[in-house]
N, C-alpha and C positions, 0 to 999 in steps of 0.2 A: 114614302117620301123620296122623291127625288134625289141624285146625286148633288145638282145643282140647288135645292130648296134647303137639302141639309149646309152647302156650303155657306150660303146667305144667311141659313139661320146661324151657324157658328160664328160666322162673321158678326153680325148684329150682336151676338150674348158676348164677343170680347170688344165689339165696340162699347156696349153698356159697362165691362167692367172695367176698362180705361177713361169712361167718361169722366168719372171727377179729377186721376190726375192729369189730364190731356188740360180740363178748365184750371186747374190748379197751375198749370205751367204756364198759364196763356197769361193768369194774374199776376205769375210771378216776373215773367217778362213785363207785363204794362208795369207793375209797383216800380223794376227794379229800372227800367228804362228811364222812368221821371226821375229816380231818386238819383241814375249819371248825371242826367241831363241839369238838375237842382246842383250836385254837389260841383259843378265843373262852371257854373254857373256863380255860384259863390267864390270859389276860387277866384276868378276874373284874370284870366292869364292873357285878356286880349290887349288888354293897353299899355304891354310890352314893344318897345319897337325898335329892339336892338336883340344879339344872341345875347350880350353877357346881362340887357336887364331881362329878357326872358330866364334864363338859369336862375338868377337870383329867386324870380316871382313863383316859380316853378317851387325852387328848395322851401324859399314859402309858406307855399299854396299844398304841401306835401303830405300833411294829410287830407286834406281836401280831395289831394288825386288817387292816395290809396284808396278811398271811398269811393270814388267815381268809378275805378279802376275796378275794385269789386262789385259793382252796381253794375257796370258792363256785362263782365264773366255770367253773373248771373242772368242778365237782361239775353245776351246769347243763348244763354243755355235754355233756358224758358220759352224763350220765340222758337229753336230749336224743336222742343219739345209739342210745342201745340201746330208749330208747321208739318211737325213727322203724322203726328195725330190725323191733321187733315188731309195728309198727304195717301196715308195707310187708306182711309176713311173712302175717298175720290177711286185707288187703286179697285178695291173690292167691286166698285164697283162700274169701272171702267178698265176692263182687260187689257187698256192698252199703254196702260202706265206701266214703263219699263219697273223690272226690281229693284236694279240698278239708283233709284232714283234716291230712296232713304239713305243708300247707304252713301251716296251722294254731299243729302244731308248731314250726313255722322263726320264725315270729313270734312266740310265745311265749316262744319261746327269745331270740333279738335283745332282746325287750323287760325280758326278767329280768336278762341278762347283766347291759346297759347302765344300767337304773334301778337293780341294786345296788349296781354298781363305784360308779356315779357320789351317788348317796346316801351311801357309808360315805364319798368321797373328799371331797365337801363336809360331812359332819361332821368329818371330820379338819382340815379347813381352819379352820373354826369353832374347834375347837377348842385347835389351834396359835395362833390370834389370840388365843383367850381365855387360854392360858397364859402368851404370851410379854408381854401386857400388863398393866393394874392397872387399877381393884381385883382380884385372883381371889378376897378371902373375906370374909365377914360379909353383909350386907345391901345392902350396894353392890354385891359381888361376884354376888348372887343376881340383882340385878335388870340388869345388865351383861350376864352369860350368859342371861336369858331375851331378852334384845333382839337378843342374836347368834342364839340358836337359831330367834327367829323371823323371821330373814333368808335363816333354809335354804331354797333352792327345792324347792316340792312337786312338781316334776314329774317326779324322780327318784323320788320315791316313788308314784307316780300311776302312772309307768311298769313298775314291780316288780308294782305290786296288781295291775296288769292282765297283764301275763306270769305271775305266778303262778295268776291264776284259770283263765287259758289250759290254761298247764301242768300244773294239778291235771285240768282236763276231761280235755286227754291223755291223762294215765294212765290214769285212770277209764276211757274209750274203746277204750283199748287193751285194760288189761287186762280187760274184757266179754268186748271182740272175740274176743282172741284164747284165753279160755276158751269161748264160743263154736264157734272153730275145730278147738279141740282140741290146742292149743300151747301149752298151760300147761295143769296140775292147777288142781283148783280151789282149792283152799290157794293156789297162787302167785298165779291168778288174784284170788280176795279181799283177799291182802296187797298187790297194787296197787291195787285200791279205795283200801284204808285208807291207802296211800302218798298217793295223789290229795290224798283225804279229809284229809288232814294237813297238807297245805300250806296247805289254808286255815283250818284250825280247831287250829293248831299247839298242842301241851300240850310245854313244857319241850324235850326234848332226846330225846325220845320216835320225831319223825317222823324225825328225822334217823335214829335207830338203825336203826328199821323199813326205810328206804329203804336202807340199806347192807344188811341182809338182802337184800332184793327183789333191789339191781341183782348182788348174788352171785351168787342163784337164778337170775340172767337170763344173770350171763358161762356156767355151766356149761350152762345148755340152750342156748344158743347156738355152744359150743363141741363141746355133744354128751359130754356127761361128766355130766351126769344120773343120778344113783346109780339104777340100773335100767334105761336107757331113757328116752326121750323117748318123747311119743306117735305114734302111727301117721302122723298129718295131718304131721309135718315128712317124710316121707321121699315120701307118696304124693304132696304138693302141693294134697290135698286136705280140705274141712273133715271133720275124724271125732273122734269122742268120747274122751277123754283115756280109758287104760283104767283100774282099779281097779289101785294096788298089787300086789294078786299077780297081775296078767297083765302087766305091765311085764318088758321081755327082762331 
């Protein structure tokens, strides 16, 4: 056997043994993306339209947002995880995905995690001072809450922007790649475009839904339950054309 046929084959017997938790991260992103998107959603911080009724709604809506806040963490780390997946996946077998790229992801990831938790956890702190003291209303109250919100440190949020602009390249990257490769249709392949694409140019409650599609589409081809088949290129190891719908097994 070949130098090259042994690498392909090692490569496929660790793609099989990361198979279930590659799909297992893809669900955990989709469960935990809805359950942000549900618990922030419940909260309803939108029909604030002042800073000091915002803080109050906030102090609130507080464990609403510890939940969401956790539901995130994790919905990152899971898209995280099944993007690396398909990323490694695409790599083996397109030599021209830099190394570079995962680890890319890994700090992307670290950077989102940490600048969210740590942004919603100092506006909850802000916010808790702003409730538990006086003024909270009228004209005083406004100008009280705008002096605490602008003590928030920006670098929690400095560090989110930049993990997300990371994290949208990722998928972007990935999903080319691995259309490209031929391990994704191009439907799936485009709907991670727009996943990317979403994170930085977000509309409502839109990307979130789209992105729980995607990491769906991603647990089953990952799991190999693909209504039809997967393409040729997961089982050869090599890059080959996703086939048309009626040539799928």
């Amino acid at each position: 056997m070949s130098e090259s046929h042994s690498a392909t084959a090692a490569s496929l017997q660790r793609e099989r043994r990361l198979a279930p938790l590659a799909a297992g991260a893809a669900v955990l992103g989709a469960v935990s993306t809805a359950g942000a998107l549900i618990a922030i959603v419940v909260a309803d911080l939108s029909r604030a339209e002042s800073d000091h009724l915002r803080l109050l709604n906030y102090h609130a809506a507080r464990t609403e947002i510890l939940v969401s806040t956790a539901f995130q963490a994790l919905a990152i780390v899971g898209l995280a995880g099944a993007v690396a997946y398909l990323l490694a996946a695409a790599a083996a077998r397109t030599p021209s995905v830099p190394r570079w790229a995962l680890w890319l992801l890994a700090l992307a990831t670290a950077l989102l995690v940490v600048g969210t938790v740590w942004r919603q956890l100092a506006v909850l702190d802000v916010a808790r001072d702003f409730a538990q003291g006086s003024p909270t209303r009228g004209a005083a109250g406004e100008r009280r809450a705008e002096e605490l919100i602008k003590g928030i440190s920006q670098l929690p949020l400095a560090l989110a922007l930049v993990g997300t602009l990371l994290t949208a390249a990722s998928i972007v990257f990935a999903s080319v790649t691995a259309m490209r490769a031929g391990l994704v249709s191009r439907f799936v392949g485009f709907v991670g475009v727009f996943v990317g694409a979403l994170h930085v140019i977000p509309l409502g409650g839109g990307p979130q839904i789209l992105q729980v599609f995607w990491l769906v589409a991603l647990a089953l081809l990952f799991a190999d339950r693909w209504p039809g088949g997967r393409g040729p290129a997961w089982a050869s190891g090599r890059a080959e054309p996703w086939p048309p719908p009626s040539t799928t097994r």
